[in-house]
C-alpha positions in Angstrom: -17.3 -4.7 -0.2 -14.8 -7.0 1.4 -14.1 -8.2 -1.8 -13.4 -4.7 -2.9 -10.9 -3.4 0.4 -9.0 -6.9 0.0 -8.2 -6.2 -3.5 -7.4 -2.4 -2.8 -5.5 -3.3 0.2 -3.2 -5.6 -2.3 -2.5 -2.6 -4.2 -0.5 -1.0 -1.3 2.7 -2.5 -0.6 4.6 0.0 1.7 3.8 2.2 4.6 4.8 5.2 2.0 1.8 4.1 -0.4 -0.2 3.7 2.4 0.2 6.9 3.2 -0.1 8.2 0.0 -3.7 6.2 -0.3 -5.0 7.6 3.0 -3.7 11.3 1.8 -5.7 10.4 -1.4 -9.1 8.9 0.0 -8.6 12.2 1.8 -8.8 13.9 -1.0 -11.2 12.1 -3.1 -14.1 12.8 0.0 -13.4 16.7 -0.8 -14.4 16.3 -4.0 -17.6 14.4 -3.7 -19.0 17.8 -3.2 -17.6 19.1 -5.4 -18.6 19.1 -9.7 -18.9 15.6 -8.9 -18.3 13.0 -10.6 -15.5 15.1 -13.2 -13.1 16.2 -10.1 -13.6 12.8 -8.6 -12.2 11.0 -11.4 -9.4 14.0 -11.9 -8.2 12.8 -8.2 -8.2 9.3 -9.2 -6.0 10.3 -12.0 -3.9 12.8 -10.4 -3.4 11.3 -6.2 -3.3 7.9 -6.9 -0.9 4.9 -8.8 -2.6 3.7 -11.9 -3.5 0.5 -10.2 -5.3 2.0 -7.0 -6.6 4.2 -9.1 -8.2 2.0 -11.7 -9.1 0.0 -8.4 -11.4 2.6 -6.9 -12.5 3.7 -10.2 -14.0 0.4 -11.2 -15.6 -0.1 -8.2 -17.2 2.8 -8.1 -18.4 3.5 -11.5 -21.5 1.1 -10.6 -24.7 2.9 -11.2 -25.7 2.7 -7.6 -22.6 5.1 -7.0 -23.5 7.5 -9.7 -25.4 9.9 -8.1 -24.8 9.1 -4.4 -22.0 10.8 -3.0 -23.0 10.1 0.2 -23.0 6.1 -0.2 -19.1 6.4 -2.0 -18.3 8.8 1.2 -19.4 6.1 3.4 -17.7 3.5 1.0 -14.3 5.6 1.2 -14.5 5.8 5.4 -14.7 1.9 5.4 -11.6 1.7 2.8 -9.8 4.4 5.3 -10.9 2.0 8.3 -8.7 -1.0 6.2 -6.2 1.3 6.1 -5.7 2.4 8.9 -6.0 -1.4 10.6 -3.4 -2.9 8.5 -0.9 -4.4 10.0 3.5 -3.5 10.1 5.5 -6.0 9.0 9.2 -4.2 9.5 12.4 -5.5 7.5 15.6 -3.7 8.3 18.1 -5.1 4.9 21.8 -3.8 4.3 20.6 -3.1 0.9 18.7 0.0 -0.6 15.2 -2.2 -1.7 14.9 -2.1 -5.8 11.0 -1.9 -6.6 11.9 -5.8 -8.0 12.9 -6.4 -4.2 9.9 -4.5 -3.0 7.5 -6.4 -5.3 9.2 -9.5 -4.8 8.7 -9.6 -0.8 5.2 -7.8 -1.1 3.8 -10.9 -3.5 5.2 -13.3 -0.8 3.5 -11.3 2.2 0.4 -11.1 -0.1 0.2 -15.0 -0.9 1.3 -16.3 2.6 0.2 -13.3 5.3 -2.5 -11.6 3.3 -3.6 -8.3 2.0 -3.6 -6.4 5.6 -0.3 -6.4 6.1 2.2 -3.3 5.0 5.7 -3.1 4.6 7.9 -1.1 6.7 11.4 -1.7 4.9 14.4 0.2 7.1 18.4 -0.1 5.4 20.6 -0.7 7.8 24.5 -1.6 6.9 24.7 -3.6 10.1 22.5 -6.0 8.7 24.9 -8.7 7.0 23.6 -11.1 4.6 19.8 -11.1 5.6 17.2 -9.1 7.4 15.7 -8.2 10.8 11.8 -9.2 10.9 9.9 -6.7 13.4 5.9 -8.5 13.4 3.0 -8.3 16.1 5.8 -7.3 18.6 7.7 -10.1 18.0 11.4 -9.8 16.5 13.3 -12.0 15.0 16.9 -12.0 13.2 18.2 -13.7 10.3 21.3 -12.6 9.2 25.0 -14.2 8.4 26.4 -12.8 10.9 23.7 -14.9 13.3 24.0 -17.4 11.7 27.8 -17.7 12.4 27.3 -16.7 16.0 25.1 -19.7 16.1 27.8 -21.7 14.6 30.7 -20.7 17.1 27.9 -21.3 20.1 26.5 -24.7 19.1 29.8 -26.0 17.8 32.7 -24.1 20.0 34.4 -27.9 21.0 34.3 -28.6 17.1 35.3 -25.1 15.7 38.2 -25.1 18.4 39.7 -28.2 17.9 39.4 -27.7 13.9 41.5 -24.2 14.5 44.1 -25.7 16.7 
């Protein structure tokens, strides 16, 4: 089951698709009761991306899910626990994020942070040539514009005699 969240969890890359999950999972528990299994696998069509949908559909097409609502039900509440505990990583960036630059930073978070952690990805045109890192309560800033100010504060004796 681990196995399972960790590769679900991999699937979601932003706070908006997490949402979107949990709204689905949601959904997908309504219609366990429901002409199960045909509405079950309509929501998996219909409320989900074609990877988290192929995701949860795979897992739980194993025989032991068949005819057990009641053990998918439990299965989904765990998935919405993973949910629910991953983690924020917030980027504020001058640009609008492409799905290239979304991807691009959600593999790197994936490979070297992990599958529990979501993006929170912010524009902000005061952001010059880098990003703002909001993680665990700890922020951090990496733009041009610090870098210069860095520059100028380390280096003012050399900076001023070059300028004068």
């Amino acid at each position: 089951m681990e196995e399972f969240i960790s590769r679900f969890l991999s699937f979601i890359r932003t706070i908006d698709e997490r949402d979107l999950a949990r709204a689905g999972i949601g959904v997908l528990k309504e219609s366990l009761y429901r002409s199960f299994p045909k509405e079950f696998h309509e929501v998996l069509r219909t409320k989900f991306s074609t990877r988290t949908g192929d995701c949860l559909r795979d897992f739980f097409s194993k025989p032991s899910y068949l005819r057990n609502p009641d053990l998918i039900k439990a299965d989904l509440e765990a998935v919405l626990g993973a949910i629910d505990a991953m983690r924020i990583l917030r980027l504020e960036v001058a640009i609008e994020p492409s799905d290239a630059f979304v991807d691009r930073i959600a593999g790197w978070v994936l490979s070297n942070l992990g599958s529990d952690i979501v993006l929170d990805i912010a524009r902000d045109r005061t952001v010059v040539g880098g990003a703002r890192i909001v993680f665990l309560g700890k922020y951090r800033e990496n733009t041009l514009v610090d870098m210069v100010k860095n520059v100028f504060e380390t280096k003012r004796d050399v900076v001023m005699k070059e300028l004068l």
